[in-house]
N, C-alpha and C positions, 0 to 999 in steps of 0.2 A: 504494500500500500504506500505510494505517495503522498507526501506532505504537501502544504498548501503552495500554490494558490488553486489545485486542485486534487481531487482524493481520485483512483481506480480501484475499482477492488480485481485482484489477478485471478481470479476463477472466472471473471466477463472477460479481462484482455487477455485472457490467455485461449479463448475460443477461436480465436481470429477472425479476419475479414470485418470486425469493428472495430469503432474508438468510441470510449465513452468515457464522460467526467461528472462528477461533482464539485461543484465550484463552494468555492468556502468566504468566510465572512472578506479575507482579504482581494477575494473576487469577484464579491456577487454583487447583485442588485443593488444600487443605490450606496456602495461602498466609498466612493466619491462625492455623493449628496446628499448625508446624511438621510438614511434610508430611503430618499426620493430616485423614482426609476428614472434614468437620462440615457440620452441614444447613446450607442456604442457601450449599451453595459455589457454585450454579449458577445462582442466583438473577437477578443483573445479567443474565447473559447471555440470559435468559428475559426480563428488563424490556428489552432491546435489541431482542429480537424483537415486544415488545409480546403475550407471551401469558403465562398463568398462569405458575408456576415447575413444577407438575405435569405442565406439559401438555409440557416438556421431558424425552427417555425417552433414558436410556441405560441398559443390562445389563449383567451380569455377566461380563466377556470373559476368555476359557479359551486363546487362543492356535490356535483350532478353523477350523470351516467355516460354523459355523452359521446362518442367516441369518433375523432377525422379522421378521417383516411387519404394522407397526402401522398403526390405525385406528382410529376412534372408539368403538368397542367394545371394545378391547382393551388399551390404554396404559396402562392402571395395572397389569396381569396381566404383559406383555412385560416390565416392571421388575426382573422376579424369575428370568426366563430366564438360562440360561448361550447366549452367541450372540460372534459377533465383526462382524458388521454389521447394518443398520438400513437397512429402507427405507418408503417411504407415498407416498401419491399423495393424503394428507389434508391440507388447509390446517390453517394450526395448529399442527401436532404436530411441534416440534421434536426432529431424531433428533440423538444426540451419540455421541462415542468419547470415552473416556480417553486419552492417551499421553504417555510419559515418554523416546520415544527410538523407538519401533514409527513404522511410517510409521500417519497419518491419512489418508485418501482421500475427500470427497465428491461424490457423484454427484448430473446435473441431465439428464433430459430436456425442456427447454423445451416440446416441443410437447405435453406432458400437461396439467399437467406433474407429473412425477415425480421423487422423490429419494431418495439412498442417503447412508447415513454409514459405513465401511468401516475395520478395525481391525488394519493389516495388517502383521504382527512376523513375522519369519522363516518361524516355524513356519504363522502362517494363510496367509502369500504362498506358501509351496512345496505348501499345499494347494487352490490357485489361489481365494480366496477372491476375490479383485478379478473374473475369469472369472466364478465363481457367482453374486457380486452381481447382476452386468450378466444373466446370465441369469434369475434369480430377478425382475428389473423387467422384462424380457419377457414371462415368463411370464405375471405377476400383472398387470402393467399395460399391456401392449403397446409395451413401453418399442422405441425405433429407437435404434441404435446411431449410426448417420448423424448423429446431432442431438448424442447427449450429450455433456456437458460434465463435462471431471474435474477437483478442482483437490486437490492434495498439498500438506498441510500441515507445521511442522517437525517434523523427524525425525534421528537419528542419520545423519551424513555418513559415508564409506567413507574419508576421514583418521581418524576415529574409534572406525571399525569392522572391526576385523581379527578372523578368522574362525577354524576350524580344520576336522578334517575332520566332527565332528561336526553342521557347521552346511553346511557344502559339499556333503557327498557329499548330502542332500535336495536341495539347491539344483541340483546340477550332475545329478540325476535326473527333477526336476521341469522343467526348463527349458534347450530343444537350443542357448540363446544367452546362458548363464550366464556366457561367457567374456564379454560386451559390458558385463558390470557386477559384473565381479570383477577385482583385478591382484595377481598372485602376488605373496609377502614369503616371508621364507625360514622355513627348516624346515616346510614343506605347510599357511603358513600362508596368506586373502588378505585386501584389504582390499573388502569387501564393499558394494557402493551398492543398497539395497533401497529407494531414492525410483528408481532408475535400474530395476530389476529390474521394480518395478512399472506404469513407463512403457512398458516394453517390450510385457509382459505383457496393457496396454491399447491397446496399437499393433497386437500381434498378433489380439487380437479383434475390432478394425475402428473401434477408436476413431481419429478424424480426430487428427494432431500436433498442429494449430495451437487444439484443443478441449481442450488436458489444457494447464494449466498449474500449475507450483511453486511453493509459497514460495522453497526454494531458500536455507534457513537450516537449519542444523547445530545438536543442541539441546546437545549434547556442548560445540561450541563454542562455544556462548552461552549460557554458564550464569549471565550477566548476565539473560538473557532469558528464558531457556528453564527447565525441568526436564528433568532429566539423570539416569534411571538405572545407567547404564554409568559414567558419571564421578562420581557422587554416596552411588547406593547407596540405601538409604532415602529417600523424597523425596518431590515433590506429583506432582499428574500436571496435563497442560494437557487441556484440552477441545475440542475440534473440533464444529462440529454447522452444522445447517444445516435450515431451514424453509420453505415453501411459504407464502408471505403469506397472511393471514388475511384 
């Protein structure tokens, strides 16, 4: 794993025919303007991929289900969408998320090859958007589940993330094994692991174990490193993304 100004985890770059980063506080969003987003915050990380800074796409994310599906006809139009994930099977076209504490997810089917960028905060994970993603690269690309590779970038840890029932009662609706990454605190409150919620959640769809791996860094907790809207409040966001070699 690489230190900042961007993290990989080696079980994704070492699949080949991608490049994928996590950008960290000294790289992300609004790192320059005081939390405020300004052109070129994504710029580097497009020079790293070695393609335009345009041709890197991320949307509008609403907390949803919604899912783009970009290509060379469309990337500059997908810009302007409300969606909470990103997928392509186009060399090139760097898909990204925003996040500030939501888990980041991105997805690799080697044998295409094909990819997803996934944007998954409470609300998108209890409307099984990581599930849709994965079906959505089936659909459109014949993506094999047997192959793909996931890797989970930093996110609020479940030391940081206590709940109530507002966020539970979806959770423990959506999902018959919400007790495997939740542990009760008192007054019906718990401490909630949505990096764990989602690992499950790609377990049970038929994702391989030893094919999803974590950063396994807390952004709450390293607000040395990270951007933290739970512990910060106003703030940048980091970037997650990832592209198919050009």
């Amino acid at each position: 794993m690489k230190t900042s100004p961007s993290l990989t985890i080696p079980g994704l770059q070492s699949a080949g025919r991608i490049l994928h980063a996590f950008t960290t506080r000294e790289n992300g969003l609004g790192a320059r303007s005081g939390g405020l987003k300004s052109p070129g915050d994504w710029d580097s990380v497009a020079r790293a991929f070695c393609i335009r800074p345009e041709r890197l796409v991320t949307v509008n994310q609403v907390h949803g289900d919604a899912i783009a599906a970009v290509h060379e006809k469309n990337f500059n139009a997908v810009k302007t969408l409300q969606a909470d994930a990103l997928i392509t099977d186009a060399p090139g076209l760097a898909l990204g998320v925003e996040t500030a504490d939501c888990v980041p997810l991105l997805l690799f089917d080697p044998g295409l090859p094909a990819v997803a960028a996934v944007h998954a905060g409470w609300r998108s994970t209890v409307q099984k958007i990581v599930q849709k993603t994965v079906q959505a690269m089936q659909r459109d690309f014949g993506a094999d589940i047997s192959r793909m590779v996931a890797a989970i970038g930093p996110a609020i840890g479940p030391e940081c993330y206590e709940v109530d029932e507002p966020v539970m009662g979806p959770v423990q609706a959506a999902f018959s094994f919400w007790q495997d990454a939740a542990t009760p605190r008192n007054a019906g409150r718990y401490s909630l692991d949505l990096v764990k919620l989602n690992r499950l959640e790609l377990l049970r769809i038929g994702l391989k174990a030893d094919r999803i791996h974590s950063l396994g860094l807390c952004t709450a907790c390293r607000k040395d490193l990270f951007y933290s809207f739970r512990a910060e409040g106003r703030t940048g966001r980091m970037l997650s993304a990832i592209v198919i070699k050009p």
